[in-house]
N, C-alpha and C positions, 0 to 999 in steps of 0.2 A: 931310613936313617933319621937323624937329630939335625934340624933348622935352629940358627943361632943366627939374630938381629946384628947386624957388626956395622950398619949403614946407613944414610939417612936417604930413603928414596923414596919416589914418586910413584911409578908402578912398577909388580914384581908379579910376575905370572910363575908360578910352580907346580902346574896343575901335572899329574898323574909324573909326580919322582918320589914315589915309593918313600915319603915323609912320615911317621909314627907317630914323631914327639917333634914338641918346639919347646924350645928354650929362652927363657924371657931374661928381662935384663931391662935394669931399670933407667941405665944410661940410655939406653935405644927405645924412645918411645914412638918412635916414626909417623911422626907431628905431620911430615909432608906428603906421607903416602895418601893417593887418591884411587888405585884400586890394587886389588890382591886378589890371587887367584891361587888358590889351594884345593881343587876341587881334584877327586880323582886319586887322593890319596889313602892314609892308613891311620889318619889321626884318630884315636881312641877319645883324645880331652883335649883344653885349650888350658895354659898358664891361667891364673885367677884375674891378673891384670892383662892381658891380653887384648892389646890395642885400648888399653885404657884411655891414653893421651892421642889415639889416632881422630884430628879437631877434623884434619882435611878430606877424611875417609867418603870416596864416593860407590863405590863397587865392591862388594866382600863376595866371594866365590869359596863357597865351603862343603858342597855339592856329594856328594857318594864320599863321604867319609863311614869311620864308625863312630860319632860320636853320640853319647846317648843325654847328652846336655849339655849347656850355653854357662858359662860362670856366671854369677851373679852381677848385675851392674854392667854386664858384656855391651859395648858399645854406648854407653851412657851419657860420651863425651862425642860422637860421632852424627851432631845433629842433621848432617850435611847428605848425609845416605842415603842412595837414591835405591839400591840394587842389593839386596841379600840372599843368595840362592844356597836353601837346607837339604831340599829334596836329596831323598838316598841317605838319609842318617835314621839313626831308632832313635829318634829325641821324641817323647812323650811330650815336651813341653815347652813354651818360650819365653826366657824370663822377662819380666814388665818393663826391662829396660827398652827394651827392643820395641814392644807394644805401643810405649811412649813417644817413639821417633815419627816428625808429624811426615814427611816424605818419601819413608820407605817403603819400597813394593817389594815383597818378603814371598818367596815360595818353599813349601815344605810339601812333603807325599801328600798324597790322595788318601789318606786313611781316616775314619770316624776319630779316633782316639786324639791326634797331634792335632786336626784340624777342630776337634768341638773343645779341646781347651784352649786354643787360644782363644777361641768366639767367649766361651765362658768366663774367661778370663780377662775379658774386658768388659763383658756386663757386668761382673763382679764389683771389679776396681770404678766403675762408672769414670773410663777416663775419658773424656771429653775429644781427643784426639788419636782416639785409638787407634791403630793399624788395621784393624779387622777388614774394614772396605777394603784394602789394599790386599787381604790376604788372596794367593793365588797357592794351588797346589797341582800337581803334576801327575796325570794318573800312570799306570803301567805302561798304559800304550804311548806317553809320552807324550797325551794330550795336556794343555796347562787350561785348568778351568778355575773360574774364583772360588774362594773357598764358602764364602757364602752358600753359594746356591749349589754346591756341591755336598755339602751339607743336610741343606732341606731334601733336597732330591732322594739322597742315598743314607744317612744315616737315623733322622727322626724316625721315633717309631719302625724300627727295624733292626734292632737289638736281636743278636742271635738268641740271648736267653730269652727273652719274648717270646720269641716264635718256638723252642725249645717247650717252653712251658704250654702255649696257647692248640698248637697241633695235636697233640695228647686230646686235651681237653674235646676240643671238636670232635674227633674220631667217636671219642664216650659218649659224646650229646647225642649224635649220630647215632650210635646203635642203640641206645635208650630209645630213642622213638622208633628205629624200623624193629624193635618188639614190641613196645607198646601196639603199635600199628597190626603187627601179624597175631599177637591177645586179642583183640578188640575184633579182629574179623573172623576168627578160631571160634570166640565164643557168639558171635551173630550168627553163623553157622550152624551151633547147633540149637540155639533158640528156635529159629527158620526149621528146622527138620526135629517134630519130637518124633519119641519111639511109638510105634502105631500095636494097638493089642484091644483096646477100649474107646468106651465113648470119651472121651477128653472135652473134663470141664473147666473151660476158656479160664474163667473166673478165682478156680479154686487151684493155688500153689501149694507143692510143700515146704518143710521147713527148710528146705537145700535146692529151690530151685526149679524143682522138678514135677511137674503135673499129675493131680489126684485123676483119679476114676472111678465112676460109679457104675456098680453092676445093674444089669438089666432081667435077671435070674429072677422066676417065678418062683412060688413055693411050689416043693416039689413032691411029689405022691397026690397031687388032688388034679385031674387034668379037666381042661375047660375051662376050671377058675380063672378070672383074672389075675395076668401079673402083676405084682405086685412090687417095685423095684425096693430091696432090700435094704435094710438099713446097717450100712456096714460102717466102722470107723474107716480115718480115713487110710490111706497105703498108697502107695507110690512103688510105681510099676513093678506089679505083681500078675503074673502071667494066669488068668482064668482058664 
């Protein structure tokens, strides 16, 4: 259902009454409210001025909603905030108003994306009192860790597309050398064992690698004479 301001109060807990929408209204700026507790609902968005004028605001509980962003200026006027719990919303992001609050301990998910722009979004802005120490985020299992070192820990350098693109690559580097490797020992192999048929001169290669041979053949029809080792070009293994 539909929430409509019709009162000037202090605190108002509403957490899990199946809320959608609120309904703003500019007579009801609820100046005196010091916590509110809307957690557990079905709110999609907030009015643009919503809790504009809330000066006294000490506790916002806005918790497992669906909201997927904060109105601009959200809480601007709310210097006094001690306590804002986002966690369980798809909000990418927190507007600078919020960032700028020197007191508040602000929690949102455990995710790279919600927690590295707020961090970024205040290196950006270089705001001198930024929120970022204060940021605390909630993992699945319902642990609350800072957002800082939750950050360094889990999301630097570990980029799914990263690892996407880098694993490829190793696997390739990889089998690049254990071929090179099984080349290199294929061919010492057969250097190590030439083919046997001749005398094999250490010294003389052919054009392709492969070891000359000189014949040891007399001349033939004169017997007695001295051999005479023949003078042949050169060939590469040819069977005598």
């Amino acid at each position: 259902g539909s929430l409509g301001w019709d009162v000037n109060l202090e605190v108002l807990i509403l957490k899990n009454s199946n809320i959608s929408s609120i309904i703003n209204s500019d007579s009801h700026q609820l100046s005196q409210l010091t916590e509110l507790d809307l957690s557990y609902n079905k709110l999609q968005s907030l009015p643009k001025e919503f809790l504009s004028q809330a000066n006294s605001l000490k506790n916002l509980s806005l918790q497992h909603n669906k909201l997927k962003e904060l109105p601009s200026g959200f809480l601007k006027s709310s210097s006094g905030l001690t306590v804002l719990s986002l966690e369980g919303n798809p909000l990418a992001s927190i507007p600078m108003s919020v960032l700028r609050l020197r007191e508040v301990m602000f929690t949102v998910d455990c995710k790279c994306d919600i927690v590295g722009n707020v961090i970024q979004a205040c290196k950006g802005a270089s705001i001198s009192n930024c929120t970022v120490e204060q940021l605390h985020c909630l993992t699945v299992s319902g642990k609350k860790e800072n957002g800082m070192s939750y950050y360094k820990q889990n999301c630097q350098g570990s980029s799914p597309l990263v690892l996407y693109i880098s694993i490829p690559l190793v696997v390739v580097t990889l089998g690049i050398i254990i071929g090179l490797i099984i080349f290199c020992r294929k061919r010492k192999s057969a250097n190590i064992n030439p083919p046997s048929g001749g005398k094999q001169d250490m010294n003389a290669m052919g054009p392709y690698g492969q070891p000359r041979y000189e014949s040891t053949a007399g001349i033939s029809g004169h017997p007695g004479q001295q051999k005479v080792p023949l003078q042949h070009k050169d060939y590469e293994n040819v069977l005598i």
